[in-house]
N, C-alpha and C positions, 0 to 999 in steps of 0.2 A: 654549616652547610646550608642554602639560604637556598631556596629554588624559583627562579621566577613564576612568579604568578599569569599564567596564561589566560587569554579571554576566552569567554564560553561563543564568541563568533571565528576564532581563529581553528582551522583542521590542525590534530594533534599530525606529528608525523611519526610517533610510538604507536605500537599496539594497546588496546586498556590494559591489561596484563602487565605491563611493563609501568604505564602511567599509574596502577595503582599500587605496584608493587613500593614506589618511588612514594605514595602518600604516603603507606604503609610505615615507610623508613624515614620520613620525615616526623610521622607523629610520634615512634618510638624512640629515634633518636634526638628529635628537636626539645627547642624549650622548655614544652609544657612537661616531656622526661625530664628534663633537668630538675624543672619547679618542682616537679611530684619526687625526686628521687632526695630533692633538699629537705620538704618537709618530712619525708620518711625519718630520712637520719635525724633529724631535730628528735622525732618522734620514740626514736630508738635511743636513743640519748637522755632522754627523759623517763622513760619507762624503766631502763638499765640504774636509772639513779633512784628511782624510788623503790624498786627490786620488783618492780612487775612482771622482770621479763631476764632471762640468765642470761648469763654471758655468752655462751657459745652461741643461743640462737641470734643474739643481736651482731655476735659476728658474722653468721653465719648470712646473715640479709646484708650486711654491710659489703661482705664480697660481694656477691648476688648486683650489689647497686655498682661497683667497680666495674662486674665483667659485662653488664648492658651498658652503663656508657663506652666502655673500652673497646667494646665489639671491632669496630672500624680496625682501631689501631691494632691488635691482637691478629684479626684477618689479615691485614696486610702486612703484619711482620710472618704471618705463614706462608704467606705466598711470596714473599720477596723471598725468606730461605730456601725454597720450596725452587725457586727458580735459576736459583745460582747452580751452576757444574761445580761436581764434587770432586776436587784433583788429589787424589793419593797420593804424597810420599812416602819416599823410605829416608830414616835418617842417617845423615852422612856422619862421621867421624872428623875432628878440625883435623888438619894435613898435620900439625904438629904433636899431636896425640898418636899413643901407640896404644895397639887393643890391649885388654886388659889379658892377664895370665891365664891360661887353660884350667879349667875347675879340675877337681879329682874326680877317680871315676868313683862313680854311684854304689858299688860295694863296700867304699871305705867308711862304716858304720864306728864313731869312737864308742857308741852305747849299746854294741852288738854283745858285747859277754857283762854285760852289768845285771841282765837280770836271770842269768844262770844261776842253778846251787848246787854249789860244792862244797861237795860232804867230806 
């Protein structure tokens, strides 16, 4: 995601609000997150191998570095499902299918006198 660089004599035609919030997301999502999120894991990786540092917490950063870069993709698979109509059906039976047999009725207990005592 590459943003042109605008000249400090050209009028923005965003709000600053909006033009910093765009820095904002460029410096968290851009390169220099990438560069810092590689040497992390280098770092986690190394630490986990000489037993600096347990398992779980080094997984535990490892998602952590998954769910900032994935941010984008993760949004937009929520708002794409998010956006689709949800169409109920009911499910049909094939034409050459006949329903299945009528159940018993609900009184017919085979284990109703198993645990009587008779004396």
């Amino acid at each position: 995601m590459a943003m042109r660089q605008a000249s400090l004599f050209e009028p923005s035609n965003q709000s600053a609000l909006i033009e910093s919030a765009g820095w904002f997301e460029s410096i968290l999502l851009g390169q220099l997150a990438i560069g810092l999120c590689a040497i992390a894991v280098a770092l986690l990786g190394l630490w986990m191998l000489s037993g600096r540092l347990n398992l779980g917490q080094g997984l535990r950063t490892l998602l952590g570095v998954f769910v900032l870069l994935g941010a984008p993709a993760i949004a937009a698979s929520f708002v794409a499902s998010s956006d689709q109509p949800r169409i109920a059906t009911t499910p049909t039976l094939p034409r050459d299918q006949t329903p299945a047999r009528a159940l018993p009725p609900a009184s017919n207990d085979p284990y109703a006198g198993a645990s009587l005592r008779r004396d």
